[in-house]
py3Dmol code that shows the C-alpha trace and the ligand (Angstrom):
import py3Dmol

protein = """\
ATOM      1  CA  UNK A   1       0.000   0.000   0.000  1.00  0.00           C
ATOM      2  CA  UNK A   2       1.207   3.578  -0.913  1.00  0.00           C
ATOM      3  CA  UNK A   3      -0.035   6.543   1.081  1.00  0.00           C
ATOM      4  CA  UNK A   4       0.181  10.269  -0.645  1.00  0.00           C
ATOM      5  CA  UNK A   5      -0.828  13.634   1.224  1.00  0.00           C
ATOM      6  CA  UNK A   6      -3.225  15.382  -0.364  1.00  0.00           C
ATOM      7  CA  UNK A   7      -3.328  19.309   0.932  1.00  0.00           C
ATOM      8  CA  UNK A   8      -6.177  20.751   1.256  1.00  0.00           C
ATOM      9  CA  UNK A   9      -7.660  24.086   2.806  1.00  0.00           C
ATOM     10  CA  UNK A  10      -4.324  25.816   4.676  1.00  0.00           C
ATOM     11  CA  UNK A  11      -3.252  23.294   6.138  1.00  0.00           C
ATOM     12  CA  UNK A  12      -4.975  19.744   6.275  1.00  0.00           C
ATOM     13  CA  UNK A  13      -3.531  16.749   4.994  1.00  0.00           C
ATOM     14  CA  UNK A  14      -5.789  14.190   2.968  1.00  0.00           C
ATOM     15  CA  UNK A  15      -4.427  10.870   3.318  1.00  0.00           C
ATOM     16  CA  UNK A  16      -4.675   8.826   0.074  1.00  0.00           C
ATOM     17  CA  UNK A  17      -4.291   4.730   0.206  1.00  0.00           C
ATOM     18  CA  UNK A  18      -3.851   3.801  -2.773  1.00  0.00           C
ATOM     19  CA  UNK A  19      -3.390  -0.148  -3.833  1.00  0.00           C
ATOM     20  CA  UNK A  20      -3.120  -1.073  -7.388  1.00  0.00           C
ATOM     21  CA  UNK A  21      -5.858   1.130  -8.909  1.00  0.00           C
ATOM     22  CA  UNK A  22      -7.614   1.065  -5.349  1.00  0.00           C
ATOM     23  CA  UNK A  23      -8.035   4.102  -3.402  1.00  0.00           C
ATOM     24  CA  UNK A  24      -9.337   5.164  -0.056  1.00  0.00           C
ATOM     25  CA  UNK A  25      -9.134   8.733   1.329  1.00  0.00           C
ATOM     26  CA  UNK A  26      -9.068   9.554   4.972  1.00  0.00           C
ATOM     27  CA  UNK A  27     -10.865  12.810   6.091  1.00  0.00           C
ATOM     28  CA  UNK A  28     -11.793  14.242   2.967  1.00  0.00           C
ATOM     29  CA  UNK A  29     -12.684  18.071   4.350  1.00  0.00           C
ATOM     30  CA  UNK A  30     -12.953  18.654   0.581  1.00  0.00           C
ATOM     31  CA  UNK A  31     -13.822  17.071  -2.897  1.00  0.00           C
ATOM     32  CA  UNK A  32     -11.531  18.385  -5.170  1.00  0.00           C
ATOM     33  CA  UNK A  33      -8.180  17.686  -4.196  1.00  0.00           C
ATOM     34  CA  UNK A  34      -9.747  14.218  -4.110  1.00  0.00           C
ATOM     35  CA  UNK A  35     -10.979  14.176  -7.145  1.00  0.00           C
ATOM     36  CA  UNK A  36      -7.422  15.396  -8.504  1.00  0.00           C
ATOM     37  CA  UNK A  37      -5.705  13.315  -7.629  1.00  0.00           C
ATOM     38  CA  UNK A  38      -7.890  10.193  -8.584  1.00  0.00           C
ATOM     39  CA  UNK A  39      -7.608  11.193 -11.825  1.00  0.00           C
ATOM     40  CA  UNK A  40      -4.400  12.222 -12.784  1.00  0.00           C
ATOM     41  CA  UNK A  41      -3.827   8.417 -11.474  1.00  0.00           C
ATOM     42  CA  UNK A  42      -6.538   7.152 -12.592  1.00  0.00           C
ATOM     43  CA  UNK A  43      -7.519   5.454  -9.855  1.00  0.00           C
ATOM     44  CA  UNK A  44     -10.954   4.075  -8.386  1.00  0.00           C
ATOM     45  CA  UNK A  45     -12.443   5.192  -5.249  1.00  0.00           C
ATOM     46  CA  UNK A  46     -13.569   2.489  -2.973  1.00  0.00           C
ATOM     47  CA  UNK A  47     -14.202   4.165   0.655  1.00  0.00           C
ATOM     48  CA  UNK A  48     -13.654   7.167   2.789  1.00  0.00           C
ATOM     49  CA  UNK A  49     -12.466   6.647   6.673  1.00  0.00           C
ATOM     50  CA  UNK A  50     -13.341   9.590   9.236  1.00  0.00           C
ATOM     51  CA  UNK A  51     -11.654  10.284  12.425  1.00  0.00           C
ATOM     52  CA  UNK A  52     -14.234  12.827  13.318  1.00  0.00           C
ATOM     53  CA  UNK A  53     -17.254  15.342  12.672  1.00  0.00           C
ATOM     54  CA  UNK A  54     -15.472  18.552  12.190  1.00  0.00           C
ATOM     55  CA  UNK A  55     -15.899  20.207   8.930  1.00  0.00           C
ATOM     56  CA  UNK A  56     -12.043  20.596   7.343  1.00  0.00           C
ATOM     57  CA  UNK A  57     -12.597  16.241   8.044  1.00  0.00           C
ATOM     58  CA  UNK A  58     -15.649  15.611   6.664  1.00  0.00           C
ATOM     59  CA  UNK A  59     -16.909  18.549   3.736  1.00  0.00           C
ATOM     60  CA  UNK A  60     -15.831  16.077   1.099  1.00  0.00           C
ATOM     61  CA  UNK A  61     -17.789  13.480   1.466  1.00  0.00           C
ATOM     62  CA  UNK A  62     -20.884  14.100   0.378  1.00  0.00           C
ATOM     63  CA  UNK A  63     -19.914  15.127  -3.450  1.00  0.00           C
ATOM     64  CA  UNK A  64     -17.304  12.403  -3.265  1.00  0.00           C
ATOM     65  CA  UNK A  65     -20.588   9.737  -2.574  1.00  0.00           C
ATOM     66  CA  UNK A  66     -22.944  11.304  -5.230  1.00  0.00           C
ATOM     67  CA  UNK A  67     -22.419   9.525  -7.975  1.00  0.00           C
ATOM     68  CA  UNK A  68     -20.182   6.441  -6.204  1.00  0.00           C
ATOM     69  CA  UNK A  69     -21.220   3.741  -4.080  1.00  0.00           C
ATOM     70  CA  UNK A  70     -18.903   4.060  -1.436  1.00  0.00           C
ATOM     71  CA  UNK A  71     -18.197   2.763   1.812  1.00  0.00           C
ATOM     72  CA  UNK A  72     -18.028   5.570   4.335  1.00  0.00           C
ATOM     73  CA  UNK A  73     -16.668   4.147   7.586  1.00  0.00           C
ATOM     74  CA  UNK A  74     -16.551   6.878  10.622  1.00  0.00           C
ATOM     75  CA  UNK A  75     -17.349   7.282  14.084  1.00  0.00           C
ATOM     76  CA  UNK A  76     -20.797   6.564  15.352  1.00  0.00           C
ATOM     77  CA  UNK A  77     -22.309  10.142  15.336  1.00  0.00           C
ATOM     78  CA  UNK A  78     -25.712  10.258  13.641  1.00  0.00           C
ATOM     79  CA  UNK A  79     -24.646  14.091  12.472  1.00  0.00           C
ATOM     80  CA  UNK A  80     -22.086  12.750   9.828  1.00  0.00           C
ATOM     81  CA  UNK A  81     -25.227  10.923   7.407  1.00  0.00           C
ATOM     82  CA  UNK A  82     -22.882   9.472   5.040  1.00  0.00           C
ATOM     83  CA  UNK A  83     -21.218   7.119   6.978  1.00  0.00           C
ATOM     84  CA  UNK A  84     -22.275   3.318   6.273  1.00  0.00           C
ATOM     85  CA  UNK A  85     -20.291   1.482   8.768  1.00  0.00           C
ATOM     86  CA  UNK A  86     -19.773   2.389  12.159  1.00  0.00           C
ATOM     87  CA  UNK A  87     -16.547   2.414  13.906  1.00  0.00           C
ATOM     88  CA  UNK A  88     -16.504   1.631  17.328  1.00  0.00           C
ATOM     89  CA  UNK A  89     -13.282   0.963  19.671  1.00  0.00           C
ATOM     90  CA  UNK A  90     -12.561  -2.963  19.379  1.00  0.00           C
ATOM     91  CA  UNK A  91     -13.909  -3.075  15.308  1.00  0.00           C
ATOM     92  CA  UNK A  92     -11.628  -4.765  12.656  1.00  0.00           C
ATOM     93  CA  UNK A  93     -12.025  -4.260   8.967  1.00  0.00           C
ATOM     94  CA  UNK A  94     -10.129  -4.698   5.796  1.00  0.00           C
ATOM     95  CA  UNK A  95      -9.355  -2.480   3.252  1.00  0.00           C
ATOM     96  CA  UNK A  96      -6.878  -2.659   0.349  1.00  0.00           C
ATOM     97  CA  UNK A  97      -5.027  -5.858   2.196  1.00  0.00           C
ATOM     98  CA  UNK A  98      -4.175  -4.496   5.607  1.00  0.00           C
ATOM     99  CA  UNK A  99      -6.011  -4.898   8.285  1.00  0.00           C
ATOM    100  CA  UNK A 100      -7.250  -2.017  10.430  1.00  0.00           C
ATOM    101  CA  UNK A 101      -8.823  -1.954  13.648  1.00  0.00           C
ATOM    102  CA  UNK A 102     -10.636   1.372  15.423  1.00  0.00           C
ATOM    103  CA  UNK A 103      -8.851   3.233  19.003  1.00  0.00           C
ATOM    104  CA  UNK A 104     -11.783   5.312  20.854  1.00  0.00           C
ATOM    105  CA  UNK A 105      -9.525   8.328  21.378  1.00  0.00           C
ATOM    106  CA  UNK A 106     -12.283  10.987  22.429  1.00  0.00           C
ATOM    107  CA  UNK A 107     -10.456  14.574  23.609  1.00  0.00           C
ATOM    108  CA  UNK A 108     -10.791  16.627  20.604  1.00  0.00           C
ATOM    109  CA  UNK A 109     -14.222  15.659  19.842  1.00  0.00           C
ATOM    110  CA  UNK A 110     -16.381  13.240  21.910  1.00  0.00           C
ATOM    111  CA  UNK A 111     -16.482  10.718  19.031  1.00  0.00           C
ATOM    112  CA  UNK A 112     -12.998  11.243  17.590  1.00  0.00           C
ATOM    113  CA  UNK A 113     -11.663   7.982  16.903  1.00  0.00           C
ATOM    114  CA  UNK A 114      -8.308   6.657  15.115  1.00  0.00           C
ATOM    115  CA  UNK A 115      -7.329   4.003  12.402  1.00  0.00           C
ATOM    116  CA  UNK A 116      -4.266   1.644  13.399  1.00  0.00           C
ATOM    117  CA  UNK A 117      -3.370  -0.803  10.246  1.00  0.00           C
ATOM    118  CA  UNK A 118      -1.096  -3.033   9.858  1.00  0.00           C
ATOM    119  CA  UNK A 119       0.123  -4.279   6.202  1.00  0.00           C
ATOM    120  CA  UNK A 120       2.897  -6.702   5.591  1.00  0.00           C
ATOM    121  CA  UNK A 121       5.154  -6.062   8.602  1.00  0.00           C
ATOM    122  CA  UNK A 122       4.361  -2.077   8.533  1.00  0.00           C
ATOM    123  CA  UNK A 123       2.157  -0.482  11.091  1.00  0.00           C
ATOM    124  CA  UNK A 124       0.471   2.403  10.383  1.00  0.00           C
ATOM    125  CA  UNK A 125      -2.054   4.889  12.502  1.00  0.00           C
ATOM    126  CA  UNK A 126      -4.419   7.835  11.166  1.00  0.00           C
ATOM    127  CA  UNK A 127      -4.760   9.709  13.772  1.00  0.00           C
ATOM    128  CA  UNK A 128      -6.769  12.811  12.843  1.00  0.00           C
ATOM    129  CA  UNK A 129      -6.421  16.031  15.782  1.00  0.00           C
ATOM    130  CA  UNK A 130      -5.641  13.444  18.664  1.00  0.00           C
ATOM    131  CA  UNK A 131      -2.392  13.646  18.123  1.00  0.00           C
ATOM    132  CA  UNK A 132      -0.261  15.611  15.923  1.00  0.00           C
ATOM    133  CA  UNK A 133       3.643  15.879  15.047  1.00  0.00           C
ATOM    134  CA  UNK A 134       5.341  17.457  18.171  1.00  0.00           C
ATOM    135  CA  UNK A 135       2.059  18.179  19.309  1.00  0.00           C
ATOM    136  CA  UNK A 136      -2.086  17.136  20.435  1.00  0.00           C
ATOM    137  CA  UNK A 137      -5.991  18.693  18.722  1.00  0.00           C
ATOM    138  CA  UNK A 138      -7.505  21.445  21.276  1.00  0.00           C
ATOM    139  CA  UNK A 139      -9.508  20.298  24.028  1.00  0.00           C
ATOM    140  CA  UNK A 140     -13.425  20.995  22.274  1.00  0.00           C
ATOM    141  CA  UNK A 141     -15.490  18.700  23.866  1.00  0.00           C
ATOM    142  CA  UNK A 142     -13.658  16.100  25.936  1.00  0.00           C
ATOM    143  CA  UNK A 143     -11.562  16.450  29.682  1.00  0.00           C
ATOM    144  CA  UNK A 144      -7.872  16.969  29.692  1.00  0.00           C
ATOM    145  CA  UNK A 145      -8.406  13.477  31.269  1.00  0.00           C
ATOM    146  CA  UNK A 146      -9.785  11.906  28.234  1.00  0.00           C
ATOM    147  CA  UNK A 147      -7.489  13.169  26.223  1.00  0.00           C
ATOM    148  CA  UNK A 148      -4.245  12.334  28.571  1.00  0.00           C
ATOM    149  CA  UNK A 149      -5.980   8.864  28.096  1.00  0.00           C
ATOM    150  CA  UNK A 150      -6.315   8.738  24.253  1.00  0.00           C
ATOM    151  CA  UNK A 151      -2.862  10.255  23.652  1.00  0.00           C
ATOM    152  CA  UNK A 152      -1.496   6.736  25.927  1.00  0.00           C
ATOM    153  CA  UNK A 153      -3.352   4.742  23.771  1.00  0.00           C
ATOM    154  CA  UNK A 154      -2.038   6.030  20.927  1.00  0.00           C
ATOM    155  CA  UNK A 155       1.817   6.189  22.154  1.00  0.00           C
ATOM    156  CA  UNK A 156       1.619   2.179  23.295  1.00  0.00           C
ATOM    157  CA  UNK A 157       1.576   1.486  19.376  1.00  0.00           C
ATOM    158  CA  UNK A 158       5.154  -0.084  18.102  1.00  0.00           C
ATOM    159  CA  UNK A 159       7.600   2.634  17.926  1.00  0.00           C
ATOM    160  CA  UNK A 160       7.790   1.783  14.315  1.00  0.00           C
ATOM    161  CA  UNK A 161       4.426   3.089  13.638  1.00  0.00           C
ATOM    162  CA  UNK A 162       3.965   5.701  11.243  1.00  0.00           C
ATOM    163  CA  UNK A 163       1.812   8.569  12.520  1.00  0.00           C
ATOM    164  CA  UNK A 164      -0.333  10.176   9.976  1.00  0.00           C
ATOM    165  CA  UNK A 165      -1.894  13.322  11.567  1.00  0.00           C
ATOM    166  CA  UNK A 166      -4.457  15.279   9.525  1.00  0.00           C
ATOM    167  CA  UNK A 167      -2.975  18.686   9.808  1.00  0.00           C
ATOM    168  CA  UNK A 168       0.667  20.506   9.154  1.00  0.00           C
ATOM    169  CA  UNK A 169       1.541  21.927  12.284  1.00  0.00           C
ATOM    170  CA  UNK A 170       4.698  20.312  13.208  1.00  0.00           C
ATOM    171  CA  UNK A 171       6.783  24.192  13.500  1.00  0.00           C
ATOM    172  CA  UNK A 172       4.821  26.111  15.709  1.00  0.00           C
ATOM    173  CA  UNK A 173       3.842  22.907  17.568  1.00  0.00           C
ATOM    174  CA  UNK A 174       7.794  22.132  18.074  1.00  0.00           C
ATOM    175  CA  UNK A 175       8.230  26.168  18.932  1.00  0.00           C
ATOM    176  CA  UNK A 176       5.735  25.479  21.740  1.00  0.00           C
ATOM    177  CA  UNK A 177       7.973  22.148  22.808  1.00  0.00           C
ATOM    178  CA  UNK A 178      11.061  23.729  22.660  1.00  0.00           C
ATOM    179  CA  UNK A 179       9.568  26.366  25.374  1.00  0.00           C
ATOM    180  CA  UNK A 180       9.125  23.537  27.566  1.00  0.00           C
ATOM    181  CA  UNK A 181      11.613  20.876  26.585  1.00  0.00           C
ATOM    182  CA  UNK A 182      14.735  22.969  26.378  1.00  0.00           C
ATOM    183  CA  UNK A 183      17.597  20.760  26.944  1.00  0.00           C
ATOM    184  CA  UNK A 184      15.741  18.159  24.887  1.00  0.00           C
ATOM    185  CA  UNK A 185      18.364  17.498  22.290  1.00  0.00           C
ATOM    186  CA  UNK A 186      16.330  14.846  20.096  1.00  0.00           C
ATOM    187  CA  UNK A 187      14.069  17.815  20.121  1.00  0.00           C
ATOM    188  CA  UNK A 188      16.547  20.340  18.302  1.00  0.00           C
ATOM    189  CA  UNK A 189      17.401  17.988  15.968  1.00  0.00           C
ATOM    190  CA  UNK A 190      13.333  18.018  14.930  1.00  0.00           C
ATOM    191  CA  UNK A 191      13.519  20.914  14.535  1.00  0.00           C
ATOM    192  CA  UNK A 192      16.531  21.584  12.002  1.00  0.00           C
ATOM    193  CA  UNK A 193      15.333  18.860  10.224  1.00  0.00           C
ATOM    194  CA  UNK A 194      11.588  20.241  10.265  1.00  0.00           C
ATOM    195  CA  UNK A 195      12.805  23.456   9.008  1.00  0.00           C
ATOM    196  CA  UNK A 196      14.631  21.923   6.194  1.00  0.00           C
ATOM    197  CA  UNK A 197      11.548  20.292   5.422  1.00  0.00           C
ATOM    198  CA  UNK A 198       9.228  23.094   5.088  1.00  0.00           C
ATOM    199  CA  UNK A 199      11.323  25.400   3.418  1.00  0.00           C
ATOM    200  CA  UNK A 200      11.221  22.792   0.738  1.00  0.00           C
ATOM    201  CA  UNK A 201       7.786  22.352   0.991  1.00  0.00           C
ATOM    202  CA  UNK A 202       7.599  19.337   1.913  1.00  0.00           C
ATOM    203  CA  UNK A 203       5.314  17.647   4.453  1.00  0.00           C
ATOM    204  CA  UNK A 204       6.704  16.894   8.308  1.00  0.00           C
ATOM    205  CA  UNK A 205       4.458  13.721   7.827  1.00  0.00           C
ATOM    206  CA  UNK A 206       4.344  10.717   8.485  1.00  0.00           C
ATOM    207  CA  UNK A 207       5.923  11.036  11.820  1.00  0.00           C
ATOM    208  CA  UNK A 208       6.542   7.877  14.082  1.00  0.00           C
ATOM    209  CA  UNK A 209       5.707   7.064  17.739  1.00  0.00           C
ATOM    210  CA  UNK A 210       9.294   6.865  18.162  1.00  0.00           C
ATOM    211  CA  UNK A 211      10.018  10.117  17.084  1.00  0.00           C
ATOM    212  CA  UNK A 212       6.970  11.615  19.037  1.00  0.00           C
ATOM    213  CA  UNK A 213       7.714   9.914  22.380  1.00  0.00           C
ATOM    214  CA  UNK A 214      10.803  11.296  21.895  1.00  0.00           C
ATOM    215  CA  UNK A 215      10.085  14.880  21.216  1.00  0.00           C
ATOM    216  CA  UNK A 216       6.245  15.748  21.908  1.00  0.00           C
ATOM    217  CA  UNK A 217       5.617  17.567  24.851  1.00  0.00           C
ATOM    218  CA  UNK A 218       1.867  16.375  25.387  1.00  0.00           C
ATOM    219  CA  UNK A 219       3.610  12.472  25.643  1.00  0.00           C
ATOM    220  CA  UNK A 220       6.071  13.515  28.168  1.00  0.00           C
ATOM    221  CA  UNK A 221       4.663  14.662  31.105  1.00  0.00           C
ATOM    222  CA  UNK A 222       5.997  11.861  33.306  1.00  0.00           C
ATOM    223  CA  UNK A 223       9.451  13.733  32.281  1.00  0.00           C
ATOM    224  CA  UNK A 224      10.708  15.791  35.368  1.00  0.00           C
ATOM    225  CA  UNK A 225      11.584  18.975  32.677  1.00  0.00           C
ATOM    226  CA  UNK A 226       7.939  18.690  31.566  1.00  0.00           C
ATOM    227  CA  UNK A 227       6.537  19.013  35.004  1.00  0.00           C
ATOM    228  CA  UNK A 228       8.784  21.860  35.956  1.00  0.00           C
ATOM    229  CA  UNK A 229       7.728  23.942  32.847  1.00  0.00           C
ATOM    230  CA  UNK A 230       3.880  22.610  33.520  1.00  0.00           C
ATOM    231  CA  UNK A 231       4.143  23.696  37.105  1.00  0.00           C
ATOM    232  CA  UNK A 232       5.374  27.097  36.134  1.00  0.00           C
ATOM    233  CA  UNK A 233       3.030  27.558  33.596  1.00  0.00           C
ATOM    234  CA  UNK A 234       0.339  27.054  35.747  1.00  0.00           C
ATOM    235  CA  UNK A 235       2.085  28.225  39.260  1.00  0.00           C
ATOM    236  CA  UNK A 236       0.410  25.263  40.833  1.00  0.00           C
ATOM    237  CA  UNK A 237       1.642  22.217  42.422  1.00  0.00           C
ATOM    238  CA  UNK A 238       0.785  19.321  40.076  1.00  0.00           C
ATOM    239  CA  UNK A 239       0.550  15.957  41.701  1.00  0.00           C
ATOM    240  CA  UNK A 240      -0.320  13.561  38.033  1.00  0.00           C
ATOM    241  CA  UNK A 241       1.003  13.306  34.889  1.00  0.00           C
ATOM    242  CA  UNK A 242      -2.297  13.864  34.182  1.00  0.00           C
ATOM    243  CA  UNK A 243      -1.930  17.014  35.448  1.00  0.00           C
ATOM    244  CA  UNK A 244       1.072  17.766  33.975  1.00  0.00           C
ATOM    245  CA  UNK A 245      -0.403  17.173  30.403  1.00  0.00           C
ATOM    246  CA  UNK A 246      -3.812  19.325  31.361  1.00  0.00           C
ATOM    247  CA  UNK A 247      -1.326  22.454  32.329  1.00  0.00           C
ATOM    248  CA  UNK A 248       0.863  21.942  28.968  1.00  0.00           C
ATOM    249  CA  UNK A 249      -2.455  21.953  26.967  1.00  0.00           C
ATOM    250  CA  UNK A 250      -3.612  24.816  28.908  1.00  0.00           C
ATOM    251  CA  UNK A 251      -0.166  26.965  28.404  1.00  0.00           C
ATOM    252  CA  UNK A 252      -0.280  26.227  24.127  1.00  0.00           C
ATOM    253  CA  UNK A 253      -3.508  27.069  24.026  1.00  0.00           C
ATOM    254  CA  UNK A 254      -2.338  30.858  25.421  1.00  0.00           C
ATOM    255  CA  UNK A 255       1.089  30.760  24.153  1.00  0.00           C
TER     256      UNK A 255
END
"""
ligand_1 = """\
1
ZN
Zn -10.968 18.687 14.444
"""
view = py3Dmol.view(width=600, height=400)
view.addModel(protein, "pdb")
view.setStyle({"model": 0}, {"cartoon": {"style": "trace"}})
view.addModel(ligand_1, "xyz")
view.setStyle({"model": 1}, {"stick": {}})
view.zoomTo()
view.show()
C-alpha cells in the first residue's frame, strides 16, 4: 500500500491509500483535491475513513458519494449521514489488504476515533487532531483526562508506527515544545530537520511514535523537565502526569 498527502484548505492533509488502482481517502474536508488526484492516477475510489465530525474532516464526502457507491466508515455520530459502517473501539475491517482496527480516542471531539493498520510487517495509525507531530488537537469537547488517556493509547503502538496526523503543524507545535523541553536534544534535531523540510515544501508527515515519544511535549509529562515547565506555567503544584499534560495543553492554548 502507498499513502500520498493530499493538501487541502491551509493546512490539512488528505491521506490517500492507494493499492493497485484502489483508493481510499481519509478525512476528505474537501472534494476536489480528491478528485485530482484520482484522476491524474486514474484510480478508483472504494471508501472514505473519518476520524471525526469537524468540517475541514468531513466537507468532502458528500460530493465524493454522489455519484459512487462508497463505503463511508466513521465514528458513530448520527450528524455525519454518510457514513455506512460504524466504527466503534474494538472493530476490525479490511481495506486494500491491511487490516485495520478502530482506538476510541475521544479529547478533541467526543467521538474522535483513530485508524491503526497493519500491512505486511508495517504499522500504520491515522490519527486525525488526537495527536499531531510534536504536538495534540484542542480540548473541544472532551476532559484533559480523556485526552491524557487517548494520547497513551495512541503512544503504546510499536515505535515503528507511522503517525499520519491530519494537519501541518509540526513548526509552531515544536516552537511550543522547545519552550518547555529545552535541553531536549532529540528535540533540536526536529527541529533543524523540520525546518529543512518546510522550506522545501515538503510535508513533516508521516511522523513515528518513536520520534513523538521522543520529542512531543503532550507524551512527556511523566518527564521531570515537563513538570517543571507545567508547574510554572500554571504556578500550581501538580501531583499527576495527568496534570502535567492538562497544564501543557492549557499553556499552548495561550502561548
Ligand atoms: Zn478537528
Amino acid at each position: 500500500m502507498n499513502i500520498y498527502s493530499l493538501p487541502a484548505f491551509t493546512d490539512n492533509y488528505i491521506w490517500a491509500l492507494v493499492e493497485g488502482t484502489q483508493c481510499w481517502v481519509v478525512d476528505p474536508g474537501q472534494a476536489a483535491p480528491v478528485e485530482r488526484f484520482l484522476a491524474t492516477h486514474q484510480l478508483q475510489l472504494e471508501g472514505v475513513l473519518i476520524t471525526h465530525h469537524h468540517g475541514d474532516h468531513t466537507g468532502g464526502i458528500s460530493e465524493l458519494t454522489k455519484h459512487r457507491n462508497l463505503r463511508v466508515i466513521g465514528p458513530d455520530n448520527p450528524s455525519i449521514t454518510e457514513i455506512t459502517d460504524t466504527a466503534r473501539e474494538g472493530d476490525s475491517f479490511h481495506l486494500l489488504g491491511a487490516t485495520f482496527h478502530t482506538m476510541a480516542v475521544p479529547g478533541h471531539t467526543l467521538d474522535h476515533v483513530a485508524y491503526q493498520g497493519e500491512a505486511g510487517s508495517r504499522h500504520v495509525v491515522f490519527c486525525g487532531d488526537t495527536l499531531f507531530a510534536g504536538g495534540c488537537g484542542r480540548l473541544f469537547e472532551g476532559t484533559p483526562a480523556q485526552m491524557w488517556h487517548s494520547l497513551n493509547k495512541i503512544a503504546d503502538l510499536p515505535d515503528r508506527t507511522e503517525v499520519y496526523a491530519a494537519h501541518e503543524y509540526t513548526t509552531a507545535n515544536l516552537t511550543f515544545a522547545a519552550a518547555v523541553d529545552p535541553e531536549n536534544a532529540q528535540l533540536q534535531a526536529r527541529i533543524a530537520d523540520v525546518a529543512a523540510c518546510r522550506a522545501h515544501g515538503i510535508a513533516t508527515l508521516p511522523s513515528s511514535i518513536a520520534l513523538e515519544k521522543a520529542t512531543n511535549p503532550f507524551l512527556r509529562a511523566a518527564k521531570p523537565a515537563l513538570q517543571h515547565a507545567a508547574a510554572l506555567a500554571s504556578g500550581e503544584r501538580l501531583s499527576s502526569d495527568e496534570a502535567v499534560f492538562a497544564a501543557l495543553r492549557a499553556y499552548k492554548d495561550r502561548f
